[in-house]
Each structure stands twice: as C-alpha cells, then as structure tokens.
C-alpha positions, 0 to 999 in steps of 0.5 A: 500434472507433476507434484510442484503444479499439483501443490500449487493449484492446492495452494490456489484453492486454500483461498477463501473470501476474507472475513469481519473488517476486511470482508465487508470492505472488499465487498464493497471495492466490489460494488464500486468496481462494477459501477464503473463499467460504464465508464471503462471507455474514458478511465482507458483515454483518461489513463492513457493522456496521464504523464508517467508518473514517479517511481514508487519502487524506486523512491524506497532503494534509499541507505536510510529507512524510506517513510511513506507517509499517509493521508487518512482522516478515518478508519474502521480501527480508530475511528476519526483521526482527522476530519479536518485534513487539508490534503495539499497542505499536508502532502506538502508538509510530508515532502518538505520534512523528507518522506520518500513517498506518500499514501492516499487512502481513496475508499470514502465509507469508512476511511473518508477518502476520494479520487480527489484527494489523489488528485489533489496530492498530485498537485501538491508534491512531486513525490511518488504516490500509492492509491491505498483502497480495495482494489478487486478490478482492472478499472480501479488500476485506471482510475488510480493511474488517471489521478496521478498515483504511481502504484496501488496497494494489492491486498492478498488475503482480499483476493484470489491467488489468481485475481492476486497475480492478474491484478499485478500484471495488469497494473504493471502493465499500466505503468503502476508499481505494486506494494503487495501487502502479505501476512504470512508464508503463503501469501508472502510466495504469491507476492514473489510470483508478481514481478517487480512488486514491492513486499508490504507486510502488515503487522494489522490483521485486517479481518480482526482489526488486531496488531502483532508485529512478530508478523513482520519479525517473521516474514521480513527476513524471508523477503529477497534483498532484490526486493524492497519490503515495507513495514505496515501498521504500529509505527508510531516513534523513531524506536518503532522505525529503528525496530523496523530497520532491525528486522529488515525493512526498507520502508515503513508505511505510517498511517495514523500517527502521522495523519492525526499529528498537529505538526505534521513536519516535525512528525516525519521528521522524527522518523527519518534517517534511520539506517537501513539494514541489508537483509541477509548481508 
C-alpha cells in the first residue's frame, strides 16, 4: 500500500456515527429505509416509468446567485414554522417569483414532511426539485426518483466515507443529481470524490443544531469553480445572499425564512438577482 492509500483509508476510519440531532435523525432514515425492502421490486419499476426529470445542477449554472427555495413546515431547531403550508400553492408562488429550484423536505417526525409533498411539488412546477431527508440507502434514491425529485441531499458527517460515495454513485446512476452537503475539509475532499455532485456547505451544525457561517467563509473558496456551491442555513435578507455571493457561492438554499413568510413571492423575490461571483476569477 503506497503513503497516499494509506492516508486515505486513515481518513475513511476517522468516520464515526454522528451524534445529538443528527444522530437521532439518521438513525431513523435507518429504520424507514429497511422497511422498505419489501417494496424494492415496485420503487425499481416506479423509478424506472418516471419521465427524466430537470436538471438540478444545471438550474444553478446562472450570472445571479440561484435561490432554492424550501417547503418545511417544522423543524427540530425552530420548531413549527408553518403547519398550515399548502405544498402546490407554494411552489407555485416560489416558481413565479424566480427561485431556480426547489427543496421539499420529505422526513414526517420531525420536520412534517412526505413523499406526497414531493409529489405534490411535481405537479406544481416544472421547476427542479431536491428530496431534503436522511438518506442512508439505495431505495430512498428510488423512492425520490419515483416522486419526481431531480437530486437528493447526501449528508456527509450521517454517513460513512464509503456509504458517502456509493450513495452518489448510485443516485447518479438513477438519473439524480447530488448536492453533497459538507462542514469541513475533510468532508468537502469526500464530496470532490463523487462526480458531478453539487458542494453544499452547511453553516448549521446538524448534531448541535448551532449556526457559524465563518463555515461557509472557509470552505467555499476552497471549492472548484467546475463545481456549483450552495450555501446552506442563515439566509434570511437580500445582505445575507449578497454575503453569500462574496464568499463564493452559486446558489443559496433558504428554509425557514421563506417557508414561514405570509407573502411567499415577495419573499423570493427579495432575494433574487444578485450578482454571482466566480471563484478564484
């Protein structure tokens, strides 16, 4: 084994199972994932009948800074955002105001979410769609390609370096684009490994539930310019999004500003067509 392998299968073994918020999430996805295996057979047909769907990757390659726009009516941070959210209105209002794309959380327990809403936003817009959830297993990539999602959200500090790479290989494989979601060096080197995925840095430490965003100020200029980067977590206001662009990203993801906000298109509106920056230019 030469130095390089040797440091990379050291770097494989630092992994270990995530704790607090994220832990007890992905342990979860875990259960939900094996009851599925009786229903591999119809998720692989169901997959495999659904027409290609938009490119989420794609949709971010834009001169202003892309916003995806998110449907979550809770979470374990701020608890209820919206209970009341119509899933088709809003994505229809989040199309009309300019968001590139669009992130539906599907986990039920703790951030009220389902398939259906997936199914639901499909109908709604043309628009690309991410499935936001705990994936841990190949049949979730089914299930999302089933609903109509364009990509999924890998999570690297909830999985293995290896269950990492293999879970994007898979979902590429499907026809899914990948935003591969990282929250240091180590990580950010995993993503790089997984072709085509999408760089999704995540200012919210998901075992404590605790936002930095000198996170982002780090690891976005460290991205490739190939490579579209997306900021996750604290964007609440035009300033926010311009602080994003500065840094380096392509895209910003916004959750709960936009989900709980009353006029849902003046919201997305606010935070669109703000210059994108080319990194390392």
């Amino acid at each position: 084994m030469t130095e390089s392998q040797a440091a990379s299968v050291k770097r494989s073994e630092d992994w270990a199972p995530p704790q607090g918020a994220l832990g007890r999430l992905t342990a979860a996805a875990v259960a939900r994932a094996a009851a599925l295996s009786s229903s591999a057979r119809a998720l692989e047909h169901a997959a495999a009948a659904r027409e290609p769907a938009p490119s989420f990757a794609s949709a971010l390659q834009r001169a202003d800074v892309a916003v995806i726009a998110e449907l979550k009516r809770r979470s374990p941070s701020r608890g209820v955002i919206n209970d009341a959210l119509n899933v088709e209105e809003r994505a229809r209002e989040y199309t009309v105001a300019g968001a590139s794309a669009l992130s539906v959380l599907t986990e039920s327990t703790h951030f009220g979410g389902s398939l259906e809403d997936l199914h639901a936003a499909s109908e709604a817009t043309g628009l690309p769609l991410l499935r936001k959830d705990f994936i841990v297993d190949r049949l979730q990539l089914l299930e999302a390609r089933a609903a109509g999602a364009s990509a999924v959200l890998l999570i690297a500090r909830a999985l293995s370096a290896a269950r990492f790479s293999e879970l994007g290989a898979q979902a590429l494989d499907l026809g899914l684009d990948v935003l591969l979601e990282v929250r240091n060096e180590r990580e950010l080197e995993r993503a790089l490994g997984v072709k085509s995925g999408v760089i999704g840095i995540n200012n919210r430490n998901l075992e404590t539930l605790v936002v930095d965003d000198a996170v982002s100020a780090f690891l976005l200029p460290l991205v490739p310019a190939d490579r579209a980067a997306v900021y996750e977590s604290g964007i609440r206001d035009r300033a926010d999004v311009a602080r994003a662009a500065e840094q380096g990203a392509d895209a910003v993801l916004v959750g709960s500003s936009l989900s709980s906000a009353a006029n849902a298109r003046g919201a997305v509106e606010s935070l669109t067509g703000v210059p994108r920056r080319i990194r390392g230019a």
